[in-house]
BADREN-796562 format. One record per residue (C-alpha): residue number from 1; x, y, z. Coordinates in steps of 0.25 Angstrom, whole numbers, plus 2048, in hexadecimal, padded with zeros to 3 digits. Last residue first. Layout:
<nodes>
 pos east north  up
 NUM    X     Y   Z
...
</nodes>
This chain:
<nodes>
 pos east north  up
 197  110   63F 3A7
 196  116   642 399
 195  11C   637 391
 194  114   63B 383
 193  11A   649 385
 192  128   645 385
 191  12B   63E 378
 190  12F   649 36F
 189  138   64E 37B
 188  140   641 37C
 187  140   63F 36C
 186  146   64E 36A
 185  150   649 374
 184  157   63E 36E
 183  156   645 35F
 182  15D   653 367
 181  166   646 36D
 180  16B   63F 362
 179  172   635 364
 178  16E   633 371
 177  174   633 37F
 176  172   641 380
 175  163   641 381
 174  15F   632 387
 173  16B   634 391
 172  166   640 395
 171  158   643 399
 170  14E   648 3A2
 169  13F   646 3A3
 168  133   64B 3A5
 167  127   64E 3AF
 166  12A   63F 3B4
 165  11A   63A 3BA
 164  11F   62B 3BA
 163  118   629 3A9
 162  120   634 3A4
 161  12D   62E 3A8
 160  129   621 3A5
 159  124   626 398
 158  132   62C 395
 157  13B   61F 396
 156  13B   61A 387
 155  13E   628 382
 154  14B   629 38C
 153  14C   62B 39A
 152  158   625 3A0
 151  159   62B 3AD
 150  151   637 3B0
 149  143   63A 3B2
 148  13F   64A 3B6
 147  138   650 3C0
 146  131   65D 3BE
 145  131   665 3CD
 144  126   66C 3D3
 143  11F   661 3D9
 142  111   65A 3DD
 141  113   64B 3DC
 140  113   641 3CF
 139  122   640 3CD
 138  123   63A 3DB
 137  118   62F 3DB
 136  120   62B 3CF
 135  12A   62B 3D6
 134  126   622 3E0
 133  11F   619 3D7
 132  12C   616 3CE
 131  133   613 3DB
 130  141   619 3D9
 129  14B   60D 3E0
 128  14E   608 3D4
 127  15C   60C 3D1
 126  157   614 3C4
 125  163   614 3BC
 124  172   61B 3B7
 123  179   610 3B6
 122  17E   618 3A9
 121  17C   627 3A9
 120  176   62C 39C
 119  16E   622 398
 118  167   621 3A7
 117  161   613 3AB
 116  152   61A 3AE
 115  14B   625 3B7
 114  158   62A 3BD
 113  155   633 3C3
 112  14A   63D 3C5
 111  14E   64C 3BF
 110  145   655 3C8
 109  141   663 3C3
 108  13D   672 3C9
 107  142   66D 3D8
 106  13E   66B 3E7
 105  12F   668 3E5
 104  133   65A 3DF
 103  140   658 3E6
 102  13E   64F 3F1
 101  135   647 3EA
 100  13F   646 3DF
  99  148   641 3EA
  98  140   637 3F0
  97  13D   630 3E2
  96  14B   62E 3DF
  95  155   634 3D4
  94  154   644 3D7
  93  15A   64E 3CE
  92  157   65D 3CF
  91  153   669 3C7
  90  151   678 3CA
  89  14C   680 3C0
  88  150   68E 3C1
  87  14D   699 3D0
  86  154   68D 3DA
  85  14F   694 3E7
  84  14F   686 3EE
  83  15C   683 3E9
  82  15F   677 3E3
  81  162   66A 3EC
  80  16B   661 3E9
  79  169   652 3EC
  78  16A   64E 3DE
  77  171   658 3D6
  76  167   665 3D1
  75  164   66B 3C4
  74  162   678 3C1
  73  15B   681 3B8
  72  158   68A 3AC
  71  165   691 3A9
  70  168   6A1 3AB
  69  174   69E 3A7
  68  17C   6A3 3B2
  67  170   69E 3BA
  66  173   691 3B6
  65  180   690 3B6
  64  180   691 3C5
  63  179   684 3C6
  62  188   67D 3C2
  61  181   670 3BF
  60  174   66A 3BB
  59  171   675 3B3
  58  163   675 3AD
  57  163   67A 39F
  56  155   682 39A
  55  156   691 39A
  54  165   690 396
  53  15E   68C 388
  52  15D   69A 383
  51  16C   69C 386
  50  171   692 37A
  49  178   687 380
  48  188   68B 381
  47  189   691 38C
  46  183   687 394
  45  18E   67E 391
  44  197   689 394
  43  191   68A 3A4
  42  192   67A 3A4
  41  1A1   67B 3A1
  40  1A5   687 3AB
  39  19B   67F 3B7
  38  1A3   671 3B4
  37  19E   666 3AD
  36  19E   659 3B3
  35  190   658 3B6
  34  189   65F 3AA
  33  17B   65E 3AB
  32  173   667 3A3
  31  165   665 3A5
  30  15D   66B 399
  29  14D   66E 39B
  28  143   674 392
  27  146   66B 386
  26  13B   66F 37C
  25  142   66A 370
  24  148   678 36C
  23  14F   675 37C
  22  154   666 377
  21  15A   66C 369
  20  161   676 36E
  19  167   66B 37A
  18  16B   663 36D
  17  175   66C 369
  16  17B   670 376
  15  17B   660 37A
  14  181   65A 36C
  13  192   65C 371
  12  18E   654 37E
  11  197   658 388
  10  194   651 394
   9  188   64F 39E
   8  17E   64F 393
   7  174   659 395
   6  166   655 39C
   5  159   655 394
   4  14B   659 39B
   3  140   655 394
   2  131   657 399
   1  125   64E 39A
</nodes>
């Protein structure tokens, strides 16, 4: 199973430092997402993380950014559509089984949420009308896109990721959230490989 780690949605004065520490881990994978931040405070955000790790953010906002800083990918809004002649990694966001479908050959990577009550965003949950047999009927057909669980996932939650056919998981809450969260991380990434598919 993989990582992915989204960045906290505000400023958070431990994220540059940590985010060193995630990508000397093996993190291949940063999602910056930044919803309230406009294009001239995201661009200086970016600024400021070292250059050899440009490679490995994924914008979810202000795409132009990323060939300004010759970024790693993009992230798309429910409901919108990249580019079919996309060149970086192109990412989505899907929450029921007919979406994730739709987009299996359509994208590089699916993030499928939410999985579980979300620490980051309160009433945040599964509204139960995922069949657990109908996704993973999903995750287990011929595609060119990784998906990804989301919503709540922490150490506890991994083997039922692993065990529905995910090819990772992304997290938030479970990072920033903690007191620590390089010490957070490091035990995500640790336990991975024994919750593999």
């Amino acid at each position: 199973m993989k990582l992915i780690v989204i960045s906290p949605e505000a400023e958070d004065s431990r994220e540059l430092a940590a985010l060193g520490h995630f990508f000397a881990a093996g993190l291949t994978h940063y999602h910056v997402r930044k919803p309230a931040w406009g294009r001239d405070r995201v661009a200086r955000w970016v600024r400021d993380v070292p250059g050899e790790f440009h490679p490995r953010l994924v914008l979810h906002s202000h795409h132009a950014l990323a060939r300004e800083f010759q970024l790693g990918g993009l992230h798309w809004r429910d409901g919108d559509a990249p580019p079919s002649s996309a060149s970086s990694l192109c990412s989505c966001a899907v929450h029921d089984v007919a979406a994730l479908r739709a987009a299996l050959n359509r994208v590089d990577r699916i993030l499928f949420s939410p999985m579980f009550p979300s620490f980051s965003k309160p009433g945040h949950a599964p509204d139960g009308r995922v069949s657990v047999a109908e996704l993973k009927a999903a995750l287990a057909l011929p595609r060119r896109a990784e998906v990804f669980a989301l919503g709540g996932i922490d150490l506890t939650r991994l083997s039922a990721c692993g065990d529905l056919g995910f090819d990772g998981v992304a997290v938030l809450g479970a990072i920033w959230q903690a007191a620590d969260p390089i010490e957070a991380f490091a035990r995500l990434h640790q336990a991975l490989p024994a919750h593999a598919a």
